[in-house]
VOPAGU-2260 file (C-alpha; in pm, 1 decimal, decimal comma):
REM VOPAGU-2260
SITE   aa  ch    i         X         Y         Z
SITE  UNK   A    0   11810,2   10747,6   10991,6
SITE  UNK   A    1   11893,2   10409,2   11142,3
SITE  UNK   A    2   11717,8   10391,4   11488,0
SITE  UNK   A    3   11920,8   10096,3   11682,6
SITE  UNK   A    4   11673,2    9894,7   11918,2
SITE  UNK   A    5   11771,8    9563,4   12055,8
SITE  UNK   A    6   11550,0    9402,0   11757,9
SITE  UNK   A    7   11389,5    9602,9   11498,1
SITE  UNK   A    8   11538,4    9934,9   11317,2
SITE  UNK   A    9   11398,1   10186,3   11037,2
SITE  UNK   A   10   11578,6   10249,3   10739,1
SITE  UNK   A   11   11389,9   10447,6   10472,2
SITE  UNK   A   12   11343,2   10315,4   10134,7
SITE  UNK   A   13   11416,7   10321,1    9786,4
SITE  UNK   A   14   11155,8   10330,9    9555,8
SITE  UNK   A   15   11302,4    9995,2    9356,4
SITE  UNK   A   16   11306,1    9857,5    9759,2
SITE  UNK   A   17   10961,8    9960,6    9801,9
SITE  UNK   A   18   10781,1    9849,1    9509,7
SITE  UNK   A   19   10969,5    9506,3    9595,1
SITE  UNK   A   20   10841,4    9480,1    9962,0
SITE  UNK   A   21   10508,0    9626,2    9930,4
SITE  UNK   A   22   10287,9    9407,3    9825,9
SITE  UNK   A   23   10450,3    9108,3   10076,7
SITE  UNK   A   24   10215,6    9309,6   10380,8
SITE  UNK   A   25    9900,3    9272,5   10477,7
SITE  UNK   A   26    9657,3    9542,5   10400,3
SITE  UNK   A   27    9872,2    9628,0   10108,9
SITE  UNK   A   28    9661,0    9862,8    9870,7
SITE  UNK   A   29    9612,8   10162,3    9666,0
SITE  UNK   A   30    9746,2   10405,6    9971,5
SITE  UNK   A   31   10081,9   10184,2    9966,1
SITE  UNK   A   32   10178,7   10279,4    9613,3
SITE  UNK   A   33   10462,0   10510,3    9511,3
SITE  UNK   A   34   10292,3   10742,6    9319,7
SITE  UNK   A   35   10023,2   10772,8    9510,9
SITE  UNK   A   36   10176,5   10828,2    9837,7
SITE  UNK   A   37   10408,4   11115,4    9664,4
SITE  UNK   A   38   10089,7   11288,0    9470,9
SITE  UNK   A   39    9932,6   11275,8    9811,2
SITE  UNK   A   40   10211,0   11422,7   10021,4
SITE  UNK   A   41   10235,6   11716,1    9717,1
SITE  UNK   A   42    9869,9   11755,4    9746,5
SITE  UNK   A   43    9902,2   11898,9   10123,5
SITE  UNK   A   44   10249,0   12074,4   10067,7
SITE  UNK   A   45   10465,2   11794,0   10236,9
SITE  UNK   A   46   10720,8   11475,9   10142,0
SITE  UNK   A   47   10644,5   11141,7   10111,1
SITE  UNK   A   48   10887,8   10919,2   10359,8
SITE  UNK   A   49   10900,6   10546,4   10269,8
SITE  UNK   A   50   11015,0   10356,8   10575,9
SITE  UNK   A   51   11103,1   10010,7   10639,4
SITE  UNK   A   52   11067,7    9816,9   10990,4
SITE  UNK   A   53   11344,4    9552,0   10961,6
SITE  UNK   A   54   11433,4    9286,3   11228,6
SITE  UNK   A   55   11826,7    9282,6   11151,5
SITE  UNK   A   56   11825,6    9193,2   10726,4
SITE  UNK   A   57   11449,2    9126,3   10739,8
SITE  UNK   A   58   11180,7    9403,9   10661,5
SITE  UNK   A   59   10845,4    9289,3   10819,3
SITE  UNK   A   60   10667,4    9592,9   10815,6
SITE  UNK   A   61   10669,2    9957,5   10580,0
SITE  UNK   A   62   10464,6   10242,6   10599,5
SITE  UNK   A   63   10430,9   10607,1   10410,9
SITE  UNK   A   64   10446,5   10846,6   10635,2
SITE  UNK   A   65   10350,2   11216,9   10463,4
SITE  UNK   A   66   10522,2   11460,8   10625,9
SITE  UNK   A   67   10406,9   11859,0   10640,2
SITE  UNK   A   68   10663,2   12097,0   10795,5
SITE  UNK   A   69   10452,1   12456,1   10896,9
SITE  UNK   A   70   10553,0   12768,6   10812,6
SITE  UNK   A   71   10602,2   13064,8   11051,3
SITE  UNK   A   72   10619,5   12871,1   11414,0
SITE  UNK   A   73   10738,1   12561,7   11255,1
SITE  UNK   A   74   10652,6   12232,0   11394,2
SITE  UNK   A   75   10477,2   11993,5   11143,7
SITE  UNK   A   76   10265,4   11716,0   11077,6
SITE  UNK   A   77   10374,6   11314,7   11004,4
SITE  UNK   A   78   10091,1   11109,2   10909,9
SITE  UNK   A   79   10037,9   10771,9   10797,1
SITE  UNK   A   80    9703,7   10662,0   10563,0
SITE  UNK   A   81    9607,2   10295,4   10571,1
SITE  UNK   A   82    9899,0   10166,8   10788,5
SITE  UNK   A   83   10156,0   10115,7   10916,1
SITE  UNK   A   84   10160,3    9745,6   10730,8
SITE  UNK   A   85   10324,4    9435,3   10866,6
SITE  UNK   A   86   10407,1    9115,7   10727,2
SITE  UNK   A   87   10110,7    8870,5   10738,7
SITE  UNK   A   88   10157,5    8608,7   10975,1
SITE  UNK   A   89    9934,3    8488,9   11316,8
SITE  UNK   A   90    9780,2    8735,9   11453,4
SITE  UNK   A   91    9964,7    8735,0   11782,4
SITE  UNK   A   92   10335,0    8787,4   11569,3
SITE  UNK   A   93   10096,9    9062,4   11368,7
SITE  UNK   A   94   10014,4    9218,6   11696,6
SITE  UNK   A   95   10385,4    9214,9   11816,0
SITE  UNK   A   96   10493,6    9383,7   11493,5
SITE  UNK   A   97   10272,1    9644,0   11454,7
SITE  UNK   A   98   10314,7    9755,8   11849,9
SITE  UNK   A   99   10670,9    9727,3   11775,2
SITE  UNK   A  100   10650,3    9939,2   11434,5
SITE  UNK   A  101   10398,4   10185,6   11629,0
SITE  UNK   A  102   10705,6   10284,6   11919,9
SITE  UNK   A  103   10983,2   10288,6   11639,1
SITE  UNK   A  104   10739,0   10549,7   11456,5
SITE  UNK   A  105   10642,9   10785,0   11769,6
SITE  UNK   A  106   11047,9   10751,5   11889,5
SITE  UNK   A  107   11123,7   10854,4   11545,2
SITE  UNK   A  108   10873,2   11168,3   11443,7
SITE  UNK   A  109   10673,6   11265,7   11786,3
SITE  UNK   A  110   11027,4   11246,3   12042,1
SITE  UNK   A  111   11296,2   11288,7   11803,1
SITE  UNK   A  112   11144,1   11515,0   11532,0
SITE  UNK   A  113   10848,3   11701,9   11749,3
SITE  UNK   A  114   10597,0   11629,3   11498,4
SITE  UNK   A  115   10265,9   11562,6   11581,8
SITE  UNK   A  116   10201,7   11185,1   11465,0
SITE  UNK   A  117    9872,1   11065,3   11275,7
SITE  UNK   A  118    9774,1   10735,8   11191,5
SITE  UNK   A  119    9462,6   10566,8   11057,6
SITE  UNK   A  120    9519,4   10199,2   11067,1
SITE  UNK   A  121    9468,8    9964,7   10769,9
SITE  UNK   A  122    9102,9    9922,4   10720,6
SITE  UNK   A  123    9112,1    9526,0   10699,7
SITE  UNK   A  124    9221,4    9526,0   11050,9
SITE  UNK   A  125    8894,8    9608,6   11148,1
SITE  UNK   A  126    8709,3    9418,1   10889,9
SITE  UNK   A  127    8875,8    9084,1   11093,9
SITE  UNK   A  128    8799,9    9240,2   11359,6
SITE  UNK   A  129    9131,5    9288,9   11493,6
SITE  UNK   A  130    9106,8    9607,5   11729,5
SITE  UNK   A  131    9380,3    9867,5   11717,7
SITE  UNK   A  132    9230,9   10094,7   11943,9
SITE  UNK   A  133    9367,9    9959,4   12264,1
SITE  UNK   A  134    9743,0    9949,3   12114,0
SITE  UNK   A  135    9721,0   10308,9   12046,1
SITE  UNK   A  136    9541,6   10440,6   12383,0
SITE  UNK   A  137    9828,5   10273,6   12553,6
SITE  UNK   A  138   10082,9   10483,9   12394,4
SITE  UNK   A  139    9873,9   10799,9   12442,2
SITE  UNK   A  140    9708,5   10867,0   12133,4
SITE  UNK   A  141    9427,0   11034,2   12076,8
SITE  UNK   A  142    9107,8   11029,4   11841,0
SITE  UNK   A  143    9146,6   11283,8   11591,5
SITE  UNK   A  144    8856,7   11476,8   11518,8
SITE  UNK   A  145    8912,7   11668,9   11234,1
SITE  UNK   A  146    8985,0   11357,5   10957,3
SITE  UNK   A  147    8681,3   11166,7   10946,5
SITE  UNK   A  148    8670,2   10800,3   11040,8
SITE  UNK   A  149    8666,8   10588,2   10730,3
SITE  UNK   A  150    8366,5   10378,8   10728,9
SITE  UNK   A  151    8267,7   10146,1   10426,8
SITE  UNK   A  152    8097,1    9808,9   10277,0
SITE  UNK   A  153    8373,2    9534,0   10279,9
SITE  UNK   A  154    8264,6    9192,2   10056,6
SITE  UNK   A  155    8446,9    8894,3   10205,6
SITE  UNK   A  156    8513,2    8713,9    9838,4
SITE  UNK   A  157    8628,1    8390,5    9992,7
SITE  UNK   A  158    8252,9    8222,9    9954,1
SITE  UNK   A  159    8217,5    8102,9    9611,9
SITE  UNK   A  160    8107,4    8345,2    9326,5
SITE  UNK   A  161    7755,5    8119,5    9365,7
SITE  UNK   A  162    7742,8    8205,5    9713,0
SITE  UNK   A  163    7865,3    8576,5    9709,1
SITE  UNK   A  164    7570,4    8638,3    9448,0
SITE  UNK   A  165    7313,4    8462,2    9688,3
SITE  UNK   A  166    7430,7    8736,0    9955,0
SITE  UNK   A  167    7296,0    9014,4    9754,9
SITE  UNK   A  168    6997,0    9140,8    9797,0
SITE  UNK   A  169    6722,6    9083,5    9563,0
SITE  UNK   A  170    6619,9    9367,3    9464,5
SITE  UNK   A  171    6932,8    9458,4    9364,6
SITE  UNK   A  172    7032,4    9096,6    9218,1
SITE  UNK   A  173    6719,2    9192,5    8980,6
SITE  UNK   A  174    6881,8    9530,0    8875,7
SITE  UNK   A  175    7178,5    9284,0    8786,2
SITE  UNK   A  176    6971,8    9050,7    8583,2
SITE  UNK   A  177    6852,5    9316,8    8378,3
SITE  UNK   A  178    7146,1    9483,6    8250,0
SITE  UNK   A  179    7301,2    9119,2    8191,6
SITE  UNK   A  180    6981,2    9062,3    7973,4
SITE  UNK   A  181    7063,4    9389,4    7813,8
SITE  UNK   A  182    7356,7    9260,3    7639,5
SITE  UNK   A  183    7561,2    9591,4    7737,0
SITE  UNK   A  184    7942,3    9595,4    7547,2
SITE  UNK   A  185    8194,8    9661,8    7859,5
SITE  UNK   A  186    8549,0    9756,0    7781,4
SITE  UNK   A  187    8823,3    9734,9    8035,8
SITE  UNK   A  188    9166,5    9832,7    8064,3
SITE  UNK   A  189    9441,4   10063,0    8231,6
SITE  UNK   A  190    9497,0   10341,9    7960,0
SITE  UNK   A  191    9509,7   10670,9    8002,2
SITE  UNK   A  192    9251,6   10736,0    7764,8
SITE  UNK   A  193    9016,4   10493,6    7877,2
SITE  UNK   A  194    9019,4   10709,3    8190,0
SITE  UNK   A  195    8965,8   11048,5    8011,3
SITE  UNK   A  196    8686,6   10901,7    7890,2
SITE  UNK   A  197    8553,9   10855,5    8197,4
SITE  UNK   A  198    8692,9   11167,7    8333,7
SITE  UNK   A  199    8408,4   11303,0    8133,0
SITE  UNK   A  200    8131,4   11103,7    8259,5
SITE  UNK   A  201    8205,0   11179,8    8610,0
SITE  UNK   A  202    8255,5   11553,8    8572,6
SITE  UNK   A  203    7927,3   11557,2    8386,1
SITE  UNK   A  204    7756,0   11353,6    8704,0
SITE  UNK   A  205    7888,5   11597,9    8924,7
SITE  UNK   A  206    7750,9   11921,0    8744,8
SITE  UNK   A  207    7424,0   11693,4    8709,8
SITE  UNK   A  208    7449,1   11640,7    9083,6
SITE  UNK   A  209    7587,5   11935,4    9212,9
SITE  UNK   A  210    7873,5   11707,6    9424,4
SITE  UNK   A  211    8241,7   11683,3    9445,4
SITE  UNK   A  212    8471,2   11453,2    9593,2
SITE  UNK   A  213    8766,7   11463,3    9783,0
SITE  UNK   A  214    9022,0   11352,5    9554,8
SITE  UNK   A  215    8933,7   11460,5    9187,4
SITE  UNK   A  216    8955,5   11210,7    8865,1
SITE  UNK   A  217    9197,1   11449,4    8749,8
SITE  UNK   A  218    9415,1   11365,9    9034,1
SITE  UNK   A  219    9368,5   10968,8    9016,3
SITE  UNK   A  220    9503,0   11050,5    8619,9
SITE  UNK   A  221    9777,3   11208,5    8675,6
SITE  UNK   A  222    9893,0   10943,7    8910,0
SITE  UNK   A  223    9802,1   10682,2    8665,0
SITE  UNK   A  224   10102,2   10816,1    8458,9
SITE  UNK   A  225   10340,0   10780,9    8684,4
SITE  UNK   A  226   10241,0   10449,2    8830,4
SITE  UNK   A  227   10400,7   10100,3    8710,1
SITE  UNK   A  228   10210,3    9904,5    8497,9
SITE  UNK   A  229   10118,4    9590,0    8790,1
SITE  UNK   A  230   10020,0    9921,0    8985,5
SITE  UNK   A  231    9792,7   10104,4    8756,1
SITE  UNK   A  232    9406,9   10149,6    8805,6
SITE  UNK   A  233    9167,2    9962,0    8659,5
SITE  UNK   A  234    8883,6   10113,7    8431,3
SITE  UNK   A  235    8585,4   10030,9    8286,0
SITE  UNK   A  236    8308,5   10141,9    8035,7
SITE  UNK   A  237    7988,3   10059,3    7927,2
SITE  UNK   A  238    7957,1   10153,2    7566,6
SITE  UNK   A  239    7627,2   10162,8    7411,7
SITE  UNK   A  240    7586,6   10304,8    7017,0
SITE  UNK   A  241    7949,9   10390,6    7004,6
SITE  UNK   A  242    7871,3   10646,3    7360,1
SITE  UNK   A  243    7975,4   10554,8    7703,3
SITE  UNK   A  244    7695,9   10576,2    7966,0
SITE  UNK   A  245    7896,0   10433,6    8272,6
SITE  UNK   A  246    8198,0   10377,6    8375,6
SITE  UNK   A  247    8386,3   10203,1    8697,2
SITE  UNK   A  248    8749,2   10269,5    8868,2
SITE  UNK   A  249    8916,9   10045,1    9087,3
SITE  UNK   A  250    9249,6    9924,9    9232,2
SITE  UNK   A  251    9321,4    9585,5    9309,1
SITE  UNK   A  252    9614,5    9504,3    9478,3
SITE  UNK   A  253    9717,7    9284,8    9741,5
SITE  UNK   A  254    9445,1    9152,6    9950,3
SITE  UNK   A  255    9171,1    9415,5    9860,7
SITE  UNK   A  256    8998,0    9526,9    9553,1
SITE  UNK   A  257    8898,2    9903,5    9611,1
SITE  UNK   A  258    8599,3   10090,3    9441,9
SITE  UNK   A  259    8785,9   10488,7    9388,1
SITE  UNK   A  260    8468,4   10612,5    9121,8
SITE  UNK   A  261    8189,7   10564,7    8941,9
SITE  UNK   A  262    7953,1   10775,8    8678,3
SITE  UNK   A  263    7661,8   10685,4    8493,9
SITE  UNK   A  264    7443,6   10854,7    8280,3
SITE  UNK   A  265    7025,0   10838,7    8204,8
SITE  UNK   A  266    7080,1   10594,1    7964,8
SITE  UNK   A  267    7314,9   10450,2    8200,9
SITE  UNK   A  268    7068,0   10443,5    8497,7
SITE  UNK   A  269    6802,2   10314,3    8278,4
SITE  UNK   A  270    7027,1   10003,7    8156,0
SITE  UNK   A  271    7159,9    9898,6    8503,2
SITE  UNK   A  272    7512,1    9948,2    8388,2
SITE  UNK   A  273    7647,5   10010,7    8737,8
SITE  UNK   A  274    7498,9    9648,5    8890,2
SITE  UNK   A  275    7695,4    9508,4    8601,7
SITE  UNK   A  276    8001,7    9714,3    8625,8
SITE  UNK   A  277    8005,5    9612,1    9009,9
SITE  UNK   A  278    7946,2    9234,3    8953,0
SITE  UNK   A  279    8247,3    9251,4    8697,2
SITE  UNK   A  280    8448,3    9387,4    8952,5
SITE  UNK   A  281    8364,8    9185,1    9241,9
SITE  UNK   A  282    8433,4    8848,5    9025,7
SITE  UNK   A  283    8772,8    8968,7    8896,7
SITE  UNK   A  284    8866,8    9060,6    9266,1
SITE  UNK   A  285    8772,0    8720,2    9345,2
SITE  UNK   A  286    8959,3    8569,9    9035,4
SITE  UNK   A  287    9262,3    8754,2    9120,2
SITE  UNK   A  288    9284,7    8626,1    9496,2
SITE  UNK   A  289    9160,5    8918,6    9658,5
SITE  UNK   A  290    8989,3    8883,4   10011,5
SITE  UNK   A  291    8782,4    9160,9   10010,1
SITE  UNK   A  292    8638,8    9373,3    9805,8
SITE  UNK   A  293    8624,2    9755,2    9971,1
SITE  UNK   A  294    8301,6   10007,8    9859,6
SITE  UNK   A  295    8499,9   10246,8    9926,4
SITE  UNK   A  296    8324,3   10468,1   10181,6
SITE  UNK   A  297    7996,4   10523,4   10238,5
SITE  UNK   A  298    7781,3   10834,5   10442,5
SITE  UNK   A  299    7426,6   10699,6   10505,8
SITE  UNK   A  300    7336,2   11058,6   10613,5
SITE  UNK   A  301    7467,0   11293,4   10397,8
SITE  UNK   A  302    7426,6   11043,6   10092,7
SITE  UNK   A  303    7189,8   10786,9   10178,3
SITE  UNK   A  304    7117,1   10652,9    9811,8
SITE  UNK   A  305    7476,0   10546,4    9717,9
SITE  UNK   A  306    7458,7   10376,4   10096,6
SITE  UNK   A  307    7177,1   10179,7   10028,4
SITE  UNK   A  308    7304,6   10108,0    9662,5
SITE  UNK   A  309    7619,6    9962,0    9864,6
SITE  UNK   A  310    7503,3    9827,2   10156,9
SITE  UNK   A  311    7242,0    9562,9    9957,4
SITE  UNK   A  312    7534,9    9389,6    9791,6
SITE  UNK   A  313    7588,3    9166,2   10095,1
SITE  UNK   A  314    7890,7    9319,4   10249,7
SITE  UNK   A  315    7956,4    9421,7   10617,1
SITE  UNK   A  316    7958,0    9768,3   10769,8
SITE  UNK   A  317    8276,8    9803,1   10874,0
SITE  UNK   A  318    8462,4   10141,9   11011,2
SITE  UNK   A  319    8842,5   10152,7   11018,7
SITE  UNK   A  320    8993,5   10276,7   11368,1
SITE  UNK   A  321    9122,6   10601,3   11383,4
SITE  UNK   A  322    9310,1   10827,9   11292,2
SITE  UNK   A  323    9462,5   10891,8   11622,4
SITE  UNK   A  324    9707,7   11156,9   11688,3
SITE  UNK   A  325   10023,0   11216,0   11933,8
SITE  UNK   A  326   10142,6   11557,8   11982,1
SITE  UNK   A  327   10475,7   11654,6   12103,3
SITE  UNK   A  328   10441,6   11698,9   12469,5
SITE  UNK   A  329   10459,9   12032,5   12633,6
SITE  UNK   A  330   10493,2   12362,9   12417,2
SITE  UNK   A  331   10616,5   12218,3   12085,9
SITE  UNK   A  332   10313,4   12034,9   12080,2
SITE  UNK   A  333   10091,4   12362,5   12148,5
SITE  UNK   A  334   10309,5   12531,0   11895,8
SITE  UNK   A  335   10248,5   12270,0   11625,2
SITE  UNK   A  336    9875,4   12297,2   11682,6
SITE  UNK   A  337    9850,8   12659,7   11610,6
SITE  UNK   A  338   10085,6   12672,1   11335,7
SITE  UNK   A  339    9914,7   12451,8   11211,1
SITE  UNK   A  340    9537,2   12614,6   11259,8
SITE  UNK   A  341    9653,2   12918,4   11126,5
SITE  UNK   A  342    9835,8   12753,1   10796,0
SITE  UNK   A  343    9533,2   12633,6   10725,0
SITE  UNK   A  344    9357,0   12944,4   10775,9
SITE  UNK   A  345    9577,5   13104,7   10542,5
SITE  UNK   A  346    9497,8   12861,7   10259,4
SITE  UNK   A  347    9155,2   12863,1   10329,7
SITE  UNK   A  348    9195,9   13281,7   10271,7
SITE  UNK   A  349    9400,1   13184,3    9947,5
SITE  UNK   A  350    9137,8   12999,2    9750,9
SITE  UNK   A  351    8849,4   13177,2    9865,9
C-alpha cells in the first residue's frame, strides 16, 4: 500500500516491526499495543491496520487505524485512538510530522478508500499544551459528537517524589497516612491470576454500585494473554487476613503511566487501600521514567466522587482534542453515514 510522496510514504507493519518501533514515539501507550489495538478492532466488528510513516528507510511516525467496513450500503469507518504518534523531537519537527502523517492518512482512507476518517489525538499533546485543533480544521475535519471527548487528571512526575506528595491535597495526603500506618500487605505483579482476583473485586463493586464501564475487566484479561511480557498490565492487591479488599490496574509504557481500574471493598474503604494503591503507582511511574501519570478519565457530573477523589491528587485537568471526523465528500460520504446509523441500529435491536 506504498503511497509515493516526494518525502514520506506508508507501509503497513508487521507485528515484530511494530512492537520494535512503538515505543520510540511520543505518546506511546496502552492504545499503541498489538493486542490491544486487534481486541479493540474485534470488539466493533473491524481490522486492526498497523501503519508506518517513513521518510525514505526511516519510520518517524505509526498509528492503528481500526477499520469497520458496513454492511448493506457499504462504506465504512477508519479510526485512530490516541494518535497518530510521531517520533519525539522539537516541537516544530513534531508539528511537521504529524501534519505530514495527518494528509498521508486522509489521502490514504477518506480519498482513496471513501472511508470516513476519525481521529482523537494523543492525550499528552494537550497536557503540553500543544493544540491539534487548528491542524485538523485546516484539513476539514470536524468535531465528532457521538465519541465523547476524553477528559482526565494528568500528574506531571518530573518534580521530585517530595514535591509531587506536597501537591496533594491534604485531606487526601491524610487518607494516605493512614493506610501507610495501617501496615496493609500489597502484592503486585502481571499474572493472569492476580487479575482474576481482581476481576472479582470489581464485578462485586459494580453489583454494589449498580455501574459498568466501557471496556469490561474481562476484556483487559483476555488481552493480557495475548500481550508480550514488557507489554502486560500491571496489577495490584491489598491483602488483608489472607482476603483482598482492593485492588489497582495500570499500564505503564512509554511516557505515561495509565490508571484502566480500580475496586475496593468496606474493609477496603475503611483502610484507605486505594490512597495507597495510588501512591504506589504514581512512585513506580516516576521510578520507571514516566512523565505523566494519566487518571484515566474523569466525569465530574455524572460521577462527581471518583472526580474529586482524582482531582485532589495535584494533577491538571486536562481534555484531549477531538475526535474529529472527515467524511468522504459528496454521496459516499452520505452513504457511509447511514449505513452506518442503521448498522448500529441493528445491533442495538440484537442485544436488546
Amino acid at each position: 500500500m506504498d503511497i509515493p510522496t516526494k518525502r514520506y510514504q506508508l507501509k503497513r507493519l508487521s507485528q515484530q516491526e511494530w512492537s520494535l518501533l512503538a515505543p520510540l514515539m511520543y505518546g506511546y501507550s496502552y492504545r499503541q499495543v498489538w493486542a490491544f489495538g486487534e481486541a479493540s478492532a474485534r470488539r466493533i466488528g473491524g481490522v486492526s491496520d498497523h501503519i508506518g510513516l517513513f521518510q525514505g528507510a526511516d519510520c518517524v511516525g505509526i498509528a492503528d487505524v481500526r477499520v469497520r467496513l458496513l454492511p448493506v450500503m457499504g462504506g465504512g469507518v477508519a479510526y485512530v485512538s490516541g494518535g497518530p504518534l510521531v517520533r519525539l523531537g522539537s516541537p516544530e519537527s513534531m508539528e511537521s510530522l504529524f501534519n505530514e502523517f495527518l494528509d498521508l492518512l486522509v489521502e490514504e482512507f477518506v480519498q482513496r478508500k471513501g472511508l470516513s476518517l476519525r481521529i482523537a489525538p494523543p492525550v499528552e499533546w494537550a497536557a503540553e499544551g500543544r493544540l491539534t485543533e487548528p491542524v485538523f480544521h485546516r484539513r476539514q475535519f470536524v468535531a465528532f459528537e457521538r465519541l465523547r471527548r476524553y477528559r482526565t487528571i494528568m500528574i506531571d512526575l518530573r518534580p521530585s517524589l517530595e514535591q509531587l506528595r506536597k501537591n496533594i491535597n491534604q485531606k487526601w495526603r491524610n487518607c494516605l497516612n493512614r493506610a501507610e500506618k495501617n501496615g496493609l500487605s500489597v502484592e503486585s505483579g502481571n499474572g493472569v491470576e492476580l487479575l482474576d482476583r481482581f476481576c472479582i473485586l470489581h464485578r462485586e463493586l459494580m453489583d454494589r454500585k449498580e455501574f459498568d464501564v466501557d471496556l469490561s475487566v474481562e476484556f483487559y484479561r483476555a488481552v493480557q494473554n495475548d500481550m508480550a511480557v514488557a507489554d502486560k498490565l500491571k496489577i495490584k492487591l491489598v491483602v488483608v487476613d489472607g482476603k483482598d479488599v482492593a485492588g489497582h490496574v495500570c499500564s505503564t509504557l512509554g511516557q505515561t503511566s495509565v490508571y484502566l481500574l480500580g475496586a475496593s471493598n468496606h474493609v477496603g474503604n475503611e483502610l484507605k487501600a486505594s490512597y495507597l494503591l495510588q501512591w504506589t503507582t504514581l512512585m513506580e511511574a516516576k521510578e520507571s521514567g514516566c512523565t505523566w501519570y494519566d487518571l484515566g478519565g474523569i466525569d465530574p457530573v455524572a460521577n462527581p466522587g471518583v472526580f474529586l477523589f482524582k482531582e485532589r491528587m495535584g494533577g491538571i485537568d486536562v481534555t484531549a482534542d477531538g475526535p474529529f471526523e472527515l467524511r468522504p465528500k459528496g454521496i459516499r460520504g452520505r452513504v457511509t453515514r447511514w449505513a452506518e446509523h442503521l448498522y448500529r441500529t441493528i445491533r442495538r435491536r440484537q442485544h436488546a
